[in-house]
C-alpha positions in Angstrom: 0.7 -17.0 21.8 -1.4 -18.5 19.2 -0.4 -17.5 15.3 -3.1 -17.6 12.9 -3.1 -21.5 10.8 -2.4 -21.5 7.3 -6.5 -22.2 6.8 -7.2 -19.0 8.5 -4.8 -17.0 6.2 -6.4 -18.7 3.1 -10.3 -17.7 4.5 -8.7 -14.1 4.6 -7.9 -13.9 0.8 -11.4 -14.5 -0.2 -12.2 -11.7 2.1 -9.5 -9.5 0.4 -11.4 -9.0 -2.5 -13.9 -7.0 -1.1 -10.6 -4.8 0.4 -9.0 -4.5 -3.0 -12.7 -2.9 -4.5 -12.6 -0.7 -1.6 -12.1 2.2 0.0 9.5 7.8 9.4 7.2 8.1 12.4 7.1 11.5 12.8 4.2 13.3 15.0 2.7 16.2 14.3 5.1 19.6 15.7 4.4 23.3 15.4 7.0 25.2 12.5 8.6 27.4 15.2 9.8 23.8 17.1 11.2 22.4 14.3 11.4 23.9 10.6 10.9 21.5 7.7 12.8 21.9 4.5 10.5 22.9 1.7 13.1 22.7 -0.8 11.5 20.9 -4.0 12.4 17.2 -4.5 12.7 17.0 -8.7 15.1 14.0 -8.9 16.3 11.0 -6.5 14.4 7.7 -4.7 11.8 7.8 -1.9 11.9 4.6 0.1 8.4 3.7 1.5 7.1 1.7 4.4 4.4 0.1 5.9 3.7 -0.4 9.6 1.0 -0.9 12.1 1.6 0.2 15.8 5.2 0.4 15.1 5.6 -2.9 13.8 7.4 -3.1 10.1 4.8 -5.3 7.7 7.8 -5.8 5.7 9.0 -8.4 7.4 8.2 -11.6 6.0 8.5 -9.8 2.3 12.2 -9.2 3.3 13.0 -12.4 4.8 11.1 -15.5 2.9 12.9 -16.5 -0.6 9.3 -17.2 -2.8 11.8 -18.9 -5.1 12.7 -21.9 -3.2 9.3 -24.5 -2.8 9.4 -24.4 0.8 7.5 -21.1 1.7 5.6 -22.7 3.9 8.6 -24.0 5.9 10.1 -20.8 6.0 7.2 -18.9 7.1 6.7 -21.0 10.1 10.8 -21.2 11.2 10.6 -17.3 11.3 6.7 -18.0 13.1 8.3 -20.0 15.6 11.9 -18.3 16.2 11.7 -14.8 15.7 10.1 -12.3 18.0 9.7 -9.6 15.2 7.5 -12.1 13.1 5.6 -13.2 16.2 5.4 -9.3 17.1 3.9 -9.5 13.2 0.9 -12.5 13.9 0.1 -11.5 17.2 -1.4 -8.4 15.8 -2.2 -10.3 12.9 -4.7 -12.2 15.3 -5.6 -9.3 17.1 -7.1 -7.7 14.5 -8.5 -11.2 13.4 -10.7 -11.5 16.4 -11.8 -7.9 16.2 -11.8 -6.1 12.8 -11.1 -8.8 10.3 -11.1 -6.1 7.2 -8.4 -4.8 9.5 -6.5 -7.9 9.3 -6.8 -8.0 6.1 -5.6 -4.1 5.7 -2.3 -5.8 7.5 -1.8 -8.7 5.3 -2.6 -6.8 1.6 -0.8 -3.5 1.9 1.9 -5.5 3.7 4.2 -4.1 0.8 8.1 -1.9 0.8 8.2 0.5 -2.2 11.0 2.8 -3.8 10.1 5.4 -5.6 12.2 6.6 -8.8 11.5 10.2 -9.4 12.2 13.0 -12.0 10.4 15.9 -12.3 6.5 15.0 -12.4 7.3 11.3 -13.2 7.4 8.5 -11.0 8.1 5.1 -11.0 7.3 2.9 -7.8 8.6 0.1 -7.6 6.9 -2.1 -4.7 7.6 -5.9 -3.6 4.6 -7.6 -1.7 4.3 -11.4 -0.3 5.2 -13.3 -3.1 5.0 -10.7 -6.0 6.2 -7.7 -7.7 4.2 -4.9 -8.8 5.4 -2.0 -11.0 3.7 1.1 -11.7 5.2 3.8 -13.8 3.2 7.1 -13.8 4.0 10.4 -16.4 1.2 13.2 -15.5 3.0 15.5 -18.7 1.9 12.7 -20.8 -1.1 11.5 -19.3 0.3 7.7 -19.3 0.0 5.0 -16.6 1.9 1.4 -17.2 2.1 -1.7 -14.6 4.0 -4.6 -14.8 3.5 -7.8 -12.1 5.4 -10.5 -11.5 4.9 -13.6 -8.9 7.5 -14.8 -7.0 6.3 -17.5 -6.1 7.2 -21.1 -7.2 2.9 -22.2 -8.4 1.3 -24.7 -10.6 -1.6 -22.7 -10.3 -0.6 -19.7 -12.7 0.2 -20.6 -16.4 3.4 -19.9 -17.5 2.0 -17.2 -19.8 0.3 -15.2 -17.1 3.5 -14.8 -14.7 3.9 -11.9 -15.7 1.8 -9.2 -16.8 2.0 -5.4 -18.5 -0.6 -3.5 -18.6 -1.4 0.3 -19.6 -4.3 2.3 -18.2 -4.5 6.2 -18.7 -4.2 7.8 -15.0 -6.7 11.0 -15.2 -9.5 8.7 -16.1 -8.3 5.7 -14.4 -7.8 7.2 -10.6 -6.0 5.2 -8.5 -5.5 1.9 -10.6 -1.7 2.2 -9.8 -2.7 2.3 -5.8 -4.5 0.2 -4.2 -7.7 2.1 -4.7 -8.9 5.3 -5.2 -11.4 6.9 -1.7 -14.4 8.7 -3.1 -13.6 12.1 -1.2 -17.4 13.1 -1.5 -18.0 10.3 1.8 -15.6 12.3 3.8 -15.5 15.6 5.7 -11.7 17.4 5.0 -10.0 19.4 7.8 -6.9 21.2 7.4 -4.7 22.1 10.3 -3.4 25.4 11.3 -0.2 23.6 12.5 2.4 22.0 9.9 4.1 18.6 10.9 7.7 17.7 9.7 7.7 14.4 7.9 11.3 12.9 7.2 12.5 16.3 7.2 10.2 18.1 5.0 7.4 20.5 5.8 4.4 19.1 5.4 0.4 20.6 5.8 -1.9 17.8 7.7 -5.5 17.1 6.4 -7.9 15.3 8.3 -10.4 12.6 6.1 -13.5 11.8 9.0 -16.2 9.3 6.8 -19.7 11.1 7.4 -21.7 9.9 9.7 -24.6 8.8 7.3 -22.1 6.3 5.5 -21.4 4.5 8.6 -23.9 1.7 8.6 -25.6 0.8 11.5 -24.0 -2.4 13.4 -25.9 -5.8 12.8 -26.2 -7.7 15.7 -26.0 -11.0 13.8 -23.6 -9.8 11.7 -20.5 -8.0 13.2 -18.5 -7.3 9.9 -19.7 -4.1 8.1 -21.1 -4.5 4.4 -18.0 -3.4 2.9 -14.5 -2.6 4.7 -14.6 0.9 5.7 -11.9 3.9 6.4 -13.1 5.6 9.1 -10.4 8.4 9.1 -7.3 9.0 7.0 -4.5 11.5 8.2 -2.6 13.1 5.1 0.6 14.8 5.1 1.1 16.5 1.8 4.4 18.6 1.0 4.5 21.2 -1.8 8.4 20.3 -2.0 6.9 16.9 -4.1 5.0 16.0 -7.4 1.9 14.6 -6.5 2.5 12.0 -9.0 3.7 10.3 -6.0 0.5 10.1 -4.8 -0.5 7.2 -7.6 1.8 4.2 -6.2 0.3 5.2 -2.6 -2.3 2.8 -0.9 -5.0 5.3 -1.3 -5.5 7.5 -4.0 -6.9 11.1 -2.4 -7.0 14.2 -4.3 -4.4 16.0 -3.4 -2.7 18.6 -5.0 1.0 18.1 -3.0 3.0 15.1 -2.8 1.9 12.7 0.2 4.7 11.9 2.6 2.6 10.0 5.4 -0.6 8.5 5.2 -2.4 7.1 8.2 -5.1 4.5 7.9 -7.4 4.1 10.2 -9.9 0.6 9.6 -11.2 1.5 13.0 -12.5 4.4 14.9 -9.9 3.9 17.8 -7.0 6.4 18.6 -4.2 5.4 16.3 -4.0 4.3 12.9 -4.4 0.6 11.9 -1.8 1.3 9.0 0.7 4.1 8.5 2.8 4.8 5.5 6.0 6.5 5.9 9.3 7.4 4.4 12.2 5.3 5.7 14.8 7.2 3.0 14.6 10.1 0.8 17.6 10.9 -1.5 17.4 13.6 -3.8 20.3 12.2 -6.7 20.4 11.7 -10.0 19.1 8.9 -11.7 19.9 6.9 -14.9 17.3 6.3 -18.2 17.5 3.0 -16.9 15.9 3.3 -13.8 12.9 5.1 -14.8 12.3 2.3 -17.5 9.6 -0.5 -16.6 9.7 -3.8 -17.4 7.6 -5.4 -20.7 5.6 -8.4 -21.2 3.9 -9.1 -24.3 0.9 -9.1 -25.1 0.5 -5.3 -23.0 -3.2 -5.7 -21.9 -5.3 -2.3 -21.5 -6.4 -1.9 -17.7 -10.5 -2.5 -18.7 -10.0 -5.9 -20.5 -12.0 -8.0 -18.7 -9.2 -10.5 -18.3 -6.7 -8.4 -16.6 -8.5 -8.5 -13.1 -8.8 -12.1 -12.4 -4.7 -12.2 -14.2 -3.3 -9.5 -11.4 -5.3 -11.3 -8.6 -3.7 -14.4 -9.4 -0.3 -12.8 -8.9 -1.2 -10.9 -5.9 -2.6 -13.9 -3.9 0.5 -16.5 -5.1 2.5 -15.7 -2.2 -0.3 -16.3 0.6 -1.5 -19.9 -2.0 2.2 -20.8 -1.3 1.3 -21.2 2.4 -1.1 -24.2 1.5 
């Protein structure tokens, strides 16, 4: 099996920031074969994951220490002696060869999240390759607040800029706490007549198909599309959850539930190239201190200019510590 070289995964960053800009496995079953509980989920942790064809993008996250200097080291020990890593790259380099925005999809939303919620706020807390990324959301309010921090043991972010707070205020800045927000105008919306039971919970399923007039048409000298493009995203939204969850998803769609599952799909093939799903849910009772987020000063607002080029930095450090 060939993995992809650390040259390869550098080429694919550059490419990623066309992806930022852009756009429990559980099928779906009829309520009579198995009744979800619609009971509503006001306090306790959802624990989110990531995975493409069944394969946890988790992984490396889990198992590489970005504080040690040796990333690279440990990346290719787990390369070379672990099948669930190879399992990993060999899709990685699938996807490489055929749908490179794809590949990319893999490698950026390659993130595990827990959710911290009470009532109609949220607080995600996600951990990507090499970084942490905070984002605390109160709809009541109207307030949004991030906080990032690299892992990762660089020369090539100042000190200062490690870390970084910033503010933004969520109904006017959809989807800054996500990975990006879909412009639901380029899709067509169909809504089941069957429920599906995610993680236990009853859940309606809503069908996002891109139109056909925003699907350009394939260049023969140019196999990559303009910009990445969803084809289709499957949503499973349960009333039993604020849909302040929705703001630490992937995607931001305008839903008026809480999303449970989201599938992605970079391609127009049969299955998704990226499904997120619950791996826990715990309704409990939570402490001040685990709504709270962290606080760097100076707290930049979300539309200084400087803040973009600051919280690609962060993202990217893990994959720089490859080189």
């Amino acid at each position: 099996m060939m993995t992809p070289t650390l040259s390869s995964l550098s080429k694919f960053a550059v490419l990623a920031l066309l992806l930022l800009t852009s756009c429990a496995k559980n099928d779906p079953v009829g309520p009579d074969d198995q009744p979800g509980d619609n009971t509503p989920f006001t306090e306790g942790t959802i624990e989110m994951g990531m995975y493409s064809h069944g394969i946890d993008l988790g992984y490396f996250i889990r198992e590489i220490d970005f504080s040690r200097d040796d990333v690279s080291e440990q990346f290719l020990e787990l390369a070379e002696n672990n099948g669930e890593a190879q399992e990993f790259l060999a899709l990685l380099q699938e996807y490489s060869a055929s749908n490179p925005f794809a590949a990319l999809g893999l490698m950026m939303n390659g993130v595990i999240c827990t959710y911290y919620v009470k009532d109609d706020v949220v607080l995600g807390k996600a951990r990507g390759f090499g970084y942490d990324f905070d984002n605390y959301h109160d709809v009541k309010n109207d307030e949004g607040k991030l906080f990032l921090r690299t892992l990762s043991q660089t020369d090539e972010i100042p000190a200062e800029d490690r870390e970084l707070s910033v503010n933004y205020v969520p109904s006017v800045d959809l989807g800054v706490g996500s990975g990006g927000a879909i412009d639901a105008s380029l899709y067509d919306r169909e809504v089941s007549s069957e429920k599906a039971v995610v993680a236990g919970y009853s859940c309606q399923v809503s069908t996002y198909t891109i139109k056909s007039q925003y699907i350009p048409e394939p260049d023969p000298e140019n196999p990559l599309p303009p910009t990445p493009i969803c084809y289709k995203l499957v949503v499973y939204t349960s009333d039993a959850f604020n849909e302040t969850i929705n703001f630490t998803h992937p995607f931001y769609l305008p839903e008026d539930a809480g999303i449970l599952k989201l599938e992605i799909f970079y391609d127009s093939g049969e299955e998704p190239t990226l499904v997120m799903q619950p791996d826990d849910i715990t309704p409990r009772t939570l402490t001040d201190a685990e709504l709270q987020i962290q606080v760097k000063d100076p707290v930049y607002n979300y539309n200084d200019t400087a803040v973009a080029w600051k919280m690609l930095a962060i993202l990217f450090s893990g994959w720089g510590a490859l080189e």
